[in-house]
VMD Tcl script that draws the C-alpha trace (Angstrom):
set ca {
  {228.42 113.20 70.73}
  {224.68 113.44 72.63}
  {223.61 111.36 69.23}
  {226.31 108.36 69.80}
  {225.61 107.98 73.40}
  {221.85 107.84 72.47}
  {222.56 105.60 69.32}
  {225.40 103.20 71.52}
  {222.32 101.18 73.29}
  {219.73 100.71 70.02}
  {222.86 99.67 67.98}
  {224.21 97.13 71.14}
  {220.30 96.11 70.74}
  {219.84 96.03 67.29}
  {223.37 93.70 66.79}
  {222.69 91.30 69.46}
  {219.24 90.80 67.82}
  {220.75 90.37 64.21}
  {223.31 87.65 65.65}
  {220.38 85.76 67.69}
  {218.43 85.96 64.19}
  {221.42 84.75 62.49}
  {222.31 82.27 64.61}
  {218.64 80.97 64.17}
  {218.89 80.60 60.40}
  {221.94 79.11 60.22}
  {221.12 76.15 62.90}
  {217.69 75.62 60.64}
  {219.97 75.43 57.79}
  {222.29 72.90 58.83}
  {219.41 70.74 60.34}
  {217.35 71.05 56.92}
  {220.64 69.61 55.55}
  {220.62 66.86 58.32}
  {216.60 65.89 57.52}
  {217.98 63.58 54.69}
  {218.74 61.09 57.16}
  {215.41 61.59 59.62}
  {212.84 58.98 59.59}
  {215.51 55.88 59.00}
  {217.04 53.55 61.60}
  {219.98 51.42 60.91}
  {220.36 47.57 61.03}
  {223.63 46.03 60.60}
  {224.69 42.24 60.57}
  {228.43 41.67 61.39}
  {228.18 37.71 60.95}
  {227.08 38.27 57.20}
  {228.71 41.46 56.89}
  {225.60 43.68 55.64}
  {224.04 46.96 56.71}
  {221.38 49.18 55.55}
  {218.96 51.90 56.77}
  {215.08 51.55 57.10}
  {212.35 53.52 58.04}
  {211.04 54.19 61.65}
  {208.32 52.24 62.69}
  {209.28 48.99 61.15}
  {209.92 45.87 63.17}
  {212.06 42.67 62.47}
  {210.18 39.53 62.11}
  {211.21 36.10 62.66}
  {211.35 33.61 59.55}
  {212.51 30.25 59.27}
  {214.35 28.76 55.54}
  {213.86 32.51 53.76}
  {215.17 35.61 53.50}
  {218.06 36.26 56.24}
  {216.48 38.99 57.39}
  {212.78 40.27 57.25}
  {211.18 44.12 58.74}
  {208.04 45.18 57.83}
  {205.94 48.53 59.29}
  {204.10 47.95 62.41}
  {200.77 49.22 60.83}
  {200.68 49.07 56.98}
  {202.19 45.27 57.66}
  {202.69 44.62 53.66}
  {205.24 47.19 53.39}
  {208.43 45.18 53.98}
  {211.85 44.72 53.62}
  {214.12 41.78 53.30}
  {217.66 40.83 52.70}
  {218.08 37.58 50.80}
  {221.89 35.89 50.41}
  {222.21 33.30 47.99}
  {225.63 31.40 47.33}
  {226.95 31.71 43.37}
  {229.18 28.67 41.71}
  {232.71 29.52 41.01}
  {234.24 33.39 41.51}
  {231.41 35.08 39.81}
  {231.07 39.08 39.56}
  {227.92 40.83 39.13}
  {228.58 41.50 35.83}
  {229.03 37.88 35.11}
  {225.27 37.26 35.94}
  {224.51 40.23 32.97}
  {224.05 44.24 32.78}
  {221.68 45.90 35.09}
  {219.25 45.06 32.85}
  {219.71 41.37 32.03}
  {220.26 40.73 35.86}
  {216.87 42.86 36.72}
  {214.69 40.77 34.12}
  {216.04 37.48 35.77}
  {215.34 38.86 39.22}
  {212.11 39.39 38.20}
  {211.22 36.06 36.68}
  {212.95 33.85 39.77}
  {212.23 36.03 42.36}
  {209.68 38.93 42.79}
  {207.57 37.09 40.35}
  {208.03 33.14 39.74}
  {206.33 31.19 37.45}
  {203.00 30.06 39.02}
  {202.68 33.04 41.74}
  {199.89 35.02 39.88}
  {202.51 38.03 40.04}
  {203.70 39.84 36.82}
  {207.10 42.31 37.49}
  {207.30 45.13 35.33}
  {211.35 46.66 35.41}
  {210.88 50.05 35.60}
  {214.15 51.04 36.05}
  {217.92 49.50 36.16}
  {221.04 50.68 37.16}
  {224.37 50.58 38.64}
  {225.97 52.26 41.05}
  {229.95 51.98 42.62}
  {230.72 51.41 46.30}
  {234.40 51.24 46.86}
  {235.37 48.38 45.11}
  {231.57 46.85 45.63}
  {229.28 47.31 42.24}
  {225.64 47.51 43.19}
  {222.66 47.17 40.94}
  {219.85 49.31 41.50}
  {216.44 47.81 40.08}
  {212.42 49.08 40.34}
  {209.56 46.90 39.35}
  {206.16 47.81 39.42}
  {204.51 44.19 40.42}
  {200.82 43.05 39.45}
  {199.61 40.69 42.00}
  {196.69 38.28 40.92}
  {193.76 40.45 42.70}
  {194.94 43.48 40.07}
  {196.25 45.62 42.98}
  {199.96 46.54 42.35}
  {202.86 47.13 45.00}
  {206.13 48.72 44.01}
  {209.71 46.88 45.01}
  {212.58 48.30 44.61}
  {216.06 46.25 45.02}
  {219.64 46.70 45.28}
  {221.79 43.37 44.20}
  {225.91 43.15 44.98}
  {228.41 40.01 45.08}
  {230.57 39.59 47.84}
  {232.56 36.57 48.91}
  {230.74 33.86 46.42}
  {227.53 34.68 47.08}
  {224.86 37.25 45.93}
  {222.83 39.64 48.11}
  {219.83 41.27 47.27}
  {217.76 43.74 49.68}
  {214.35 43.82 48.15}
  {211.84 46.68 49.36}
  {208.39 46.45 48.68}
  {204.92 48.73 49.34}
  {201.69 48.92 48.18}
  {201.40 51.34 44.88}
  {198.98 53.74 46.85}
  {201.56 54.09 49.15}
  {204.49 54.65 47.03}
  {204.00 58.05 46.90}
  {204.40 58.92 50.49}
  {206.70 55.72 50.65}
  {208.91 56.50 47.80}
  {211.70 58.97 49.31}
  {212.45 56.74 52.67}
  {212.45 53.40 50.74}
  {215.13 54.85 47.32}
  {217.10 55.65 50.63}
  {217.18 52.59 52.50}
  {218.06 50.52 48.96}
  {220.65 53.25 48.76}
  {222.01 52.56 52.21}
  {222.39 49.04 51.71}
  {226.53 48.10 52.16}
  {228.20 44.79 51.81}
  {231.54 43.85 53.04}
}
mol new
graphics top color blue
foreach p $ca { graphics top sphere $p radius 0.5 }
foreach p [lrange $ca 0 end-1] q [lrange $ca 1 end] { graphics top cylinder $p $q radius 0.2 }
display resetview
């Protein structure tokens, strides 16, 4: 009995000490879960009926007869991000402008790098992903600009309502490694009504 009564207070000690240490490793658990997210602010456009995430320390910037929307970072100012909505003849699907594939070479020619800009666009990668009832195509380019230095874009292309939308995200190539993670995530985010 003398042996319980001395063991009682170490084991009330020893418990509440295991709980408090659990307790502690499951609330670092379930924020290391929640990190996926950290680092990203959201923008959203009800009149056009887009959203997407991108990454703290970005700011809007004003442009007129361009993209409808333009961010870039508020010190490495050539990392960017823009939203671009152009209207398509007739009731056309995605898949009516071409596979992943098709539709990231085209992309490439007309828009990250058209004929006379000095740029060449390498497709790295193309695919598709499903949204609902939204079917998204998910393109990387590694881009040569006319000074040799390369910058890395990735863009995510949907149809909605007549009209194609493309979110094009774009950083300097020594910067894609630390950029790489935040930006696949904002493309990722991107949702069109």
């Amino acid at each position: 009995m003398q042996i319980q009564s001395i063991l009682a207070p170490v084991w009330k000690f020893l418990s509440r000490r295991f709980a408090l240490v659990l307790l502690l490793v499951v609330s670092l658990t379930f924020q290391g879960c929640s990190v996926g997210l950290a680092g990203l602010n959201g923008f959203s456009d009800s009149l056009d009926g887009y959203r997407f995430l991108y990454p703290n320390g970005w700011v809007q910037v004003k442009v007129t007869n361009g993209p409808d929307v333009v961010l870039h970072d508020i010190i490495e100012q050539t990392e960017n991000m823009s939203v671009v909505i152009n209207p398509l003849p007739g009731r056309k699907t995605l898949q009516d402008l071409g596979s992943p594939t098709e539709v990231g070479y085209q992309l490439g020619k007309t828009a990250i790098a058209p004929e006379g800009s000095g740029r060449q666009a390498d497709l790295v990668k193309a695919e598709e992903r499903q949204v609902g009832d939204k079917l998204f195509y998910e393109l990387e380019y590694l881009v040569t600009l006319k000074d040799g230095s390369q910058r890395h874009n990735l863009v995510s292309a949907v149809v909605s309502r007549g009209r194609l939308f493309t979110l094009n995200a774009s950083t300097p190539e020594v910067r894609w490694s630390v950029m790489a993670d935040l930006l696949e995530k904002s493309v990722q985010s991107f949702i069109v009504n």
